[in-house]
C-alpha positions as CSV (number, residue, x, y, z in Angstrom):
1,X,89.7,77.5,81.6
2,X,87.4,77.0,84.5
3,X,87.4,79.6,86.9
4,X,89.1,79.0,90.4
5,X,86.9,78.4,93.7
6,X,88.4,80.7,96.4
7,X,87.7,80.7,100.1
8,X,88.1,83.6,102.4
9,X,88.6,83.6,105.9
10,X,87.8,86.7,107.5
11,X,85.6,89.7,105.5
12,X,86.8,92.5,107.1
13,X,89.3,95.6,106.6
14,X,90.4,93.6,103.7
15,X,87.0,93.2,101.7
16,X,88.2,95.2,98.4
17,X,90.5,92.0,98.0
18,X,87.3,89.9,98.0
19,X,85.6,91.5,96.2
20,X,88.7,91.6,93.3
21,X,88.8,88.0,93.5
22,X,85.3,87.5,92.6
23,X,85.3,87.4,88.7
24,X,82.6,85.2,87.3
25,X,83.8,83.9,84.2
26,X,87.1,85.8,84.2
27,X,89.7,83.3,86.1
28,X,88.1,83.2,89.9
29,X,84.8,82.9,92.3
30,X,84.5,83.6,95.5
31,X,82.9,80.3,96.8
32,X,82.8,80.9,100.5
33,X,83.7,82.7,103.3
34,X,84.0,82.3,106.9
35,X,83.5,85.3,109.5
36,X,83.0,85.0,113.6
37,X,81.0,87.9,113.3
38,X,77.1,87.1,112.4
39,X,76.6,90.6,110.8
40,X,78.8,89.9,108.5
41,X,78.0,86.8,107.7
42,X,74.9,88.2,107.1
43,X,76.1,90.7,104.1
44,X,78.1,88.1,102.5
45,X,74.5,87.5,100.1
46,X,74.6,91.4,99.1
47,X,78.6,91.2,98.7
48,X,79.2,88.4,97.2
49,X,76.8,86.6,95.0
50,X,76.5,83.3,95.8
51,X,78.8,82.5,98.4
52,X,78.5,80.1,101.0
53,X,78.7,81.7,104.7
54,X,80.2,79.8,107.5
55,X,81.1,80.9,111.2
56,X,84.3,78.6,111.9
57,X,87.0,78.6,109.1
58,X,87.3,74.8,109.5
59,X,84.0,74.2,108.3
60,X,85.1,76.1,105.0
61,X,88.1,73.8,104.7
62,X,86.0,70.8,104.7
63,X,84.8,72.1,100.9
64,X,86.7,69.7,99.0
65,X,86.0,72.1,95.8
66,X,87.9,74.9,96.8
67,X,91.6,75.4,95.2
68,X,92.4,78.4,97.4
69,X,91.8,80.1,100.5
70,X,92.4,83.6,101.4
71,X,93.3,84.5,105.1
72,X,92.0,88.1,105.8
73,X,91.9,87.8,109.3
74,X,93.1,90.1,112.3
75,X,97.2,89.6,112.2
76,X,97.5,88.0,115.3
77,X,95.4,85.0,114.3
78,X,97.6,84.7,110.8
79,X,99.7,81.7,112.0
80,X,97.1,79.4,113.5
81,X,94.6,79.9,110.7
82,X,97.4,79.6,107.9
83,X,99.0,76.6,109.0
84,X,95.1,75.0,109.0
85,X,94.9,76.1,105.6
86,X,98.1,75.1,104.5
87,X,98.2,71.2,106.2
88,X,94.2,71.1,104.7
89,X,96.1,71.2,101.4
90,X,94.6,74.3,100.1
91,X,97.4,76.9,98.5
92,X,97.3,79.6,101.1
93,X,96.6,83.7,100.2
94,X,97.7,85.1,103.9
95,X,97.1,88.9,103.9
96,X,100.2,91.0,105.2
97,X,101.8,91.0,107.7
98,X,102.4,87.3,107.3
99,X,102.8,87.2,111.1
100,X,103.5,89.6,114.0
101,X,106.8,87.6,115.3
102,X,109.5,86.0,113.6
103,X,108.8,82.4,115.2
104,X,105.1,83.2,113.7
105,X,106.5,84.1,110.2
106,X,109.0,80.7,110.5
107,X,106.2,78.6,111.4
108,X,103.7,79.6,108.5
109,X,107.2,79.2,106.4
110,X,108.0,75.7,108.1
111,X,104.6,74.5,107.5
112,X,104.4,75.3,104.0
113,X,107.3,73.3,103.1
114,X,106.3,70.3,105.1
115,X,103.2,70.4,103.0
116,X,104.5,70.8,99.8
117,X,101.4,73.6,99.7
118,X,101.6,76.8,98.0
119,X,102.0,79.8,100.7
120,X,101.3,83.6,99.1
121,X,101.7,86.6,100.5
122,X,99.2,90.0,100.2
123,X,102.2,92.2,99.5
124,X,99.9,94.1,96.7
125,X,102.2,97.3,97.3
126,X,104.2,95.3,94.9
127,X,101.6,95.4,92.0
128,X,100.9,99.4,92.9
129,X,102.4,101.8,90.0
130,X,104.3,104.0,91.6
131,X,106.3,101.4,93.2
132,X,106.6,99.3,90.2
133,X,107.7,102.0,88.0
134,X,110.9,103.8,90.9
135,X,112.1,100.0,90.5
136,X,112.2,99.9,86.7
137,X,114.1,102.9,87.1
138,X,116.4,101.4,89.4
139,X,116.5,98.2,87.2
140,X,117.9,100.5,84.6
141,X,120.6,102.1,86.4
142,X,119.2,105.9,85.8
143,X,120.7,106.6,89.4
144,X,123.2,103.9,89.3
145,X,123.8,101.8,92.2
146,X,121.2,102.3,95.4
147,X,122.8,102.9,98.2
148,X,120.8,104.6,100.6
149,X,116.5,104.7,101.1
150,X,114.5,107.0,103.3
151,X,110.8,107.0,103.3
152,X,108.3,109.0,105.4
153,X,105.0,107.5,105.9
154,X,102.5,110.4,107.0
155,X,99.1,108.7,108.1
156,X,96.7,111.7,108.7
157,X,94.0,108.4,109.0
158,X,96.1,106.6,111.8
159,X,94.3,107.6,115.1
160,X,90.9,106.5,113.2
161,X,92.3,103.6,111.0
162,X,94.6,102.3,113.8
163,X,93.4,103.2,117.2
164,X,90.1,102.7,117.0
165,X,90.1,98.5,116.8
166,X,92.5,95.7,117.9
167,X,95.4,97.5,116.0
168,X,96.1,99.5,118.9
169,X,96.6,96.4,121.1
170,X,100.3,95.6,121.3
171,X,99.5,91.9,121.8
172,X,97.5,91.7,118.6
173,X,99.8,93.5,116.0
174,X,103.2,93.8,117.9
175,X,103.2,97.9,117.0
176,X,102.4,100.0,113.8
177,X,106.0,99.3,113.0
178,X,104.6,95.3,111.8
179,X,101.4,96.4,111.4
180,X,101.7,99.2,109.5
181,X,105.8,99.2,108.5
182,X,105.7,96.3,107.1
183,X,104.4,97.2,103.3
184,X,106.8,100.0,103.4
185,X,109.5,97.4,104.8
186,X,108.8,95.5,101.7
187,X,109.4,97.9,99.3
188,X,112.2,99.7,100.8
189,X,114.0,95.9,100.6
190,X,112.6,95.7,96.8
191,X,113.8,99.0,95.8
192,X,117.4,98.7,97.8
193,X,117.9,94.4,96.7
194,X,118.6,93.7,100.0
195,X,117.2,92.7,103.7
196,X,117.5,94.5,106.9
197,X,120.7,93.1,108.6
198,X,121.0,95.5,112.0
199,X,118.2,98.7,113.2
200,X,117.5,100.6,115.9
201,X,114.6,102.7,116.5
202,X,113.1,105.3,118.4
203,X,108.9,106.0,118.5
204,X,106.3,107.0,121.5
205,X,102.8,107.4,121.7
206,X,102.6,111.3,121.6
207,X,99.0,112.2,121.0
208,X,96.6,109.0,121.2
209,X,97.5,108.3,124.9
210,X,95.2,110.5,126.9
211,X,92.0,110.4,124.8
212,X,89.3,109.1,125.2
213,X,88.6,105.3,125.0
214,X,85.6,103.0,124.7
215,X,84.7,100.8,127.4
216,X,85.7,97.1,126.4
217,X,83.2,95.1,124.5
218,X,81.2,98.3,123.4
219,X,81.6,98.2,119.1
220,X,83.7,101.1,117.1
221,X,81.0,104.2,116.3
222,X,79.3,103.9,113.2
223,X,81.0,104.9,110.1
224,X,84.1,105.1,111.9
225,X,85.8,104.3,108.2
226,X,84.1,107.1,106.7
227,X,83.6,109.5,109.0
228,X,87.0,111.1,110.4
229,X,87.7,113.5,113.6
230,X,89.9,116.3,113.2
231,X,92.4,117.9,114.4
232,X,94.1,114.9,116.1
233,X,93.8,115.6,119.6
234,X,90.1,115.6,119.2
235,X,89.6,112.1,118.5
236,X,87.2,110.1,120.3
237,X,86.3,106.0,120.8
238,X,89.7,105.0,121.1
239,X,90.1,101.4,121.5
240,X,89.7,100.2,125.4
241,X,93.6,99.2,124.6
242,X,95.8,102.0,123.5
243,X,99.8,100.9,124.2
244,X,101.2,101.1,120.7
245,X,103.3,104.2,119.3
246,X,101.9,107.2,116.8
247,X,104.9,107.8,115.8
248,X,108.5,106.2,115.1
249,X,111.7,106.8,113.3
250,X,113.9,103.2,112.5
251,X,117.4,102.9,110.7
252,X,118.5,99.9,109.2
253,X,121.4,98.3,107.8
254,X,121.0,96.1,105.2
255,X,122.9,93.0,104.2
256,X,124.0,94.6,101.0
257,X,125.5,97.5,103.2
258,X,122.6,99.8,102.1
259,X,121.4,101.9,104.7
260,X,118.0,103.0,105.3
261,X,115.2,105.1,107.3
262,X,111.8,105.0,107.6
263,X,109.2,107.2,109.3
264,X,106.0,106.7,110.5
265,X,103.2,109.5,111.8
266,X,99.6,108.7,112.7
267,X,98.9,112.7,113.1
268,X,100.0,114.3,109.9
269,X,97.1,116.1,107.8
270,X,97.8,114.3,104.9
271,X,98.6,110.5,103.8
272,X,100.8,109.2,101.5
273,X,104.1,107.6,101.6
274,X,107.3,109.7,100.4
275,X,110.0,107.6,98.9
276,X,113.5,108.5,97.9
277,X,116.1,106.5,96.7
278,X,119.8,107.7,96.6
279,X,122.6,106.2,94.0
280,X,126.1,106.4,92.7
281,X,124.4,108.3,90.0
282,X,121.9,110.1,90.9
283,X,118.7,110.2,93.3
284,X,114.9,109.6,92.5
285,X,111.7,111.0,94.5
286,X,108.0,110.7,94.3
287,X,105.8,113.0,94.7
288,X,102.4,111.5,95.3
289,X,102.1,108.0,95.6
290,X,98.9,107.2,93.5
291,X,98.1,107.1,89.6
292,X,98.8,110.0,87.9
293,X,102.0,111.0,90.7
294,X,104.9,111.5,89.4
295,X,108.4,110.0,90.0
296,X,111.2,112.5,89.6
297,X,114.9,112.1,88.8
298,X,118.1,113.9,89.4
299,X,120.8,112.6,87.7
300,X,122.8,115.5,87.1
301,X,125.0,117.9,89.0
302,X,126.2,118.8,91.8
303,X,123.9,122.0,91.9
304,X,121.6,124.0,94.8
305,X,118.5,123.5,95.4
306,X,116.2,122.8,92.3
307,X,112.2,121.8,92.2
308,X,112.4,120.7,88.9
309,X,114.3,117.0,87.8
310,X,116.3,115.9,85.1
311,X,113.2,113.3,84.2
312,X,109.9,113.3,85.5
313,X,108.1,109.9,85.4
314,X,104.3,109.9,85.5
315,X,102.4,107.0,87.3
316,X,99.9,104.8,85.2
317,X,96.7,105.1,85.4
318,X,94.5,102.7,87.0
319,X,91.1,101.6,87.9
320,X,90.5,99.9,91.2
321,X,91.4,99.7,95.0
322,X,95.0,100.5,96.2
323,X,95.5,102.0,92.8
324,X,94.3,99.0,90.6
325,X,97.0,96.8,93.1
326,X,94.2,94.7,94.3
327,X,93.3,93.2,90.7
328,X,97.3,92.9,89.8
329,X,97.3,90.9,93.3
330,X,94.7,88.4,92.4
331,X,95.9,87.9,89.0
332,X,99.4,86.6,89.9
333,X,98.1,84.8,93.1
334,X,95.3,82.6,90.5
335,X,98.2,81.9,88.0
336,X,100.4,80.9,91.4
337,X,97.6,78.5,92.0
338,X,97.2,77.1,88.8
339,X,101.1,76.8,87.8
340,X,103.4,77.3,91.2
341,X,106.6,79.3,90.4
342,X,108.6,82.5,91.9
343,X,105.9,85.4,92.1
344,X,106.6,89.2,92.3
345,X,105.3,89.1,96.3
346,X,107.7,86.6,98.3
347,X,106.9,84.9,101.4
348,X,110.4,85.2,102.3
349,X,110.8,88.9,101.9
350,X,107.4,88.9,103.7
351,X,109.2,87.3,106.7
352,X,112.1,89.7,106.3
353,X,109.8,92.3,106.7
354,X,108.1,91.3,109.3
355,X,111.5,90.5,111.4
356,X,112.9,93.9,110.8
357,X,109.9,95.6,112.2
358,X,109.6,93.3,115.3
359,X,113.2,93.9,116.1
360,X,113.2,97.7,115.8
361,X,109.9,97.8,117.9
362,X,111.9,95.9,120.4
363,X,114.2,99.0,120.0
364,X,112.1,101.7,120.6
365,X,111.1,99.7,123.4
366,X,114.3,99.7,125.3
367,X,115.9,103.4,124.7
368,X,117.1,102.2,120.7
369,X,119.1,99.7,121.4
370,X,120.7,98.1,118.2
371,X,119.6,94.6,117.4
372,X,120.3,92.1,114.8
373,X,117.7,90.2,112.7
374,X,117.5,86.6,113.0
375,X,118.5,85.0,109.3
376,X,115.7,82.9,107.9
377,X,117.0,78.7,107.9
378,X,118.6,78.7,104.5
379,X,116.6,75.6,103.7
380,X,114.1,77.5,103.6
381,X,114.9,80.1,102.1
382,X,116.4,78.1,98.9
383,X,112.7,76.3,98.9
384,X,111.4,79.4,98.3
385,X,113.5,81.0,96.0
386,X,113.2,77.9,93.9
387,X,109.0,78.8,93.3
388,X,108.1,76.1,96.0
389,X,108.1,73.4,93.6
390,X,104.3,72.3,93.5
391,X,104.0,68.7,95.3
392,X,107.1,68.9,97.1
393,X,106.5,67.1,100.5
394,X,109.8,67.3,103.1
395,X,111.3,63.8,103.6
């Protein structure tokens, strides 16, 4: 089997993927990539051996030899460069979130149908183990029937990771409730079967307001992904654009009458994602969210307070960004290439995702009112629950 060529479109925030993908010999090359920036263009050599570098992603879709491009780009771009990618004819790897509206979402959706080209979506939360394994739990029924989800997010990283670039820039992510919500989004839905039907929210920018900001055009400080300022309030080189909210709190209804929370903080002193899951028969917790974290379960009772669980779940081991995620990613996205068919990541739930956080950022926006999320069309929606037959062209 010869590997597959894959392009990428922008090697940024998102290089471990890249760098996953390039496996000489084992199923996948990177062949090319395309960056605006000249200084990266420049490392692609030392990155990634033998790639081609280009500066306009069109140029890469003129390689007739590629089978696959990767979009990595900043999310407000995600649309326009996937729909290229996707009327090219090249099966499309967009990086989450698929968009940052719904009509942006629908469109990449639309156009992928029209095409009859394979659309994928970089939901590798789906392929990390502590995810995988509280839904094999769920799958067997330890706590019975799920019926409600709360996760907190803490994100002790978020005033470097997220206010420090275009991120913090309302009109190029929406709000860290898209930007940054919509993994957890994802998995909440996975975990619950079900799509956010109604929310409301409520969020502000508590801390990151007032500090200081770089003048626009001047780059982010060196080693600003490395090197981190603490406590919060003494962060400096904020981005020139600071108008999106540290912290937020959403409920949601879902269409299977589930009903959910999640929480987001870009101050905490630590990171990692808290999930817990609630059923007719019991709840489930983790308690760490990485390889080697555990995934507790109470199934018995009613009692007090008690530390300890009726089960306690370890998470696999794993070698590899986002906890060996990354590699699982760009496994099933090569075997999507070569053979089509329903994959573990869904470019519908990716939609769903993205819709919920839009609307509860529209929330938080105006006092927490309650909104409704727009259905997808259910054409497509049955196209893609039906693996996007390979070939299928609309009309």
């Amino acid at each position: 089997m010869e590997d597959l060529r894959i392009g990428v479109i922008g090697l940024g925030l998102r290089r471990s993927l890249t760098v996953a993908a390039h496996r000489p010999g084992r199923g996948s090359v990177v062949a090319a990539v395309a960056d605006t920036d000249p200084a990266v263009r420049a490392e692609v050599p030392e990155v990634i051996e033998g790639a081609v570098a280009v500066a306009d992603h069109r140029r890469l879709l003129e390689d007739d030899s590629l089978d696959a491009v990767v979009v990595a780009t900043p999310d407000d771009t995600h649309e326009a460069i996937a729909r290229d990618v996707l009327e090219a004819g090249r099966t499309a790897y967009v990086e989450k979130p698929l968009g940052i509206t719904v009509e942006q979402c629908d469109a990449i959706l639309r156009t992928a149908y029209e095409t009859g080209t394979g659309l994928y979506v970089g939901h590798n939360m789906r392929h990390m183990g502590v995810v995988r394994l509280m839904r094999d739990i769920i799958a067997r029924g330890d706590i019975g029937e799920p019926r409600t989800v709360w996760v907190r997010h803490f994100v002790s990283y978020g005033g470097d990771y997220y206010f420090k670039d275009w991120h913090a820039d309302r009109r190029r992510s929406t709000g860290l409730l898209v930007q940054k919500a919509a993994h957890d989004i994802d998995v909440l839905h996975w975990l619950a079967g079900g799509y956010t039907r109604r929310v409301n929210a409520l969020g502000d920018l508590m801390v990151y307001g007032d500090l200081p900001r770089r003048e626009p055009g001047t780059p982010r400080p060196q080693g600003w992904l490395r090197e981190f300022d603490w406590p919060p309030a003494e962060r400096r080189d904020l981005h020139h654009v600071v108008d999106v909210e540290d912290v937020s709190v959403m409920n949601m209804q879902l269409d299977n009458g589930v009903i959910a929370a999640y929480q987001q903080c870009h101050f905490s002193p630590d990171y990692f994602r808290n999930y817990t899951v609630i059923g007719t028969e019991g709840r489930l917790e983790n308690i760490g969210d990485g390889p080697g974290a555990e995934v507790r379960v109470w199934n018995t009772g009613p009692t007090g307070y008690r530390a300890d669980a009726d089960v306690v779940h370890r998470v696999p081991e794993a070698q590899g960004s986002h906890g060996g995620a990354d590699a699982l990613i760009v496994e099933e996205f090569c075997r999507f290439v070569r053979e089509g068919g329903v994959t573990d990541t869904s470019p519908v739930a990716a939609r769903m995702s993205v819709a919920a956080g839009v609307l509860a950022t529209r929330s938080l926006r105006n006092g927490g009112m309650p909104y409704e999320v727009p259905p997808l069309d259910p054409e497509l929606a049955a196209y893609f629950a039906a693996g996007q037959r390979p070939g299928h062209r609309a009309g």
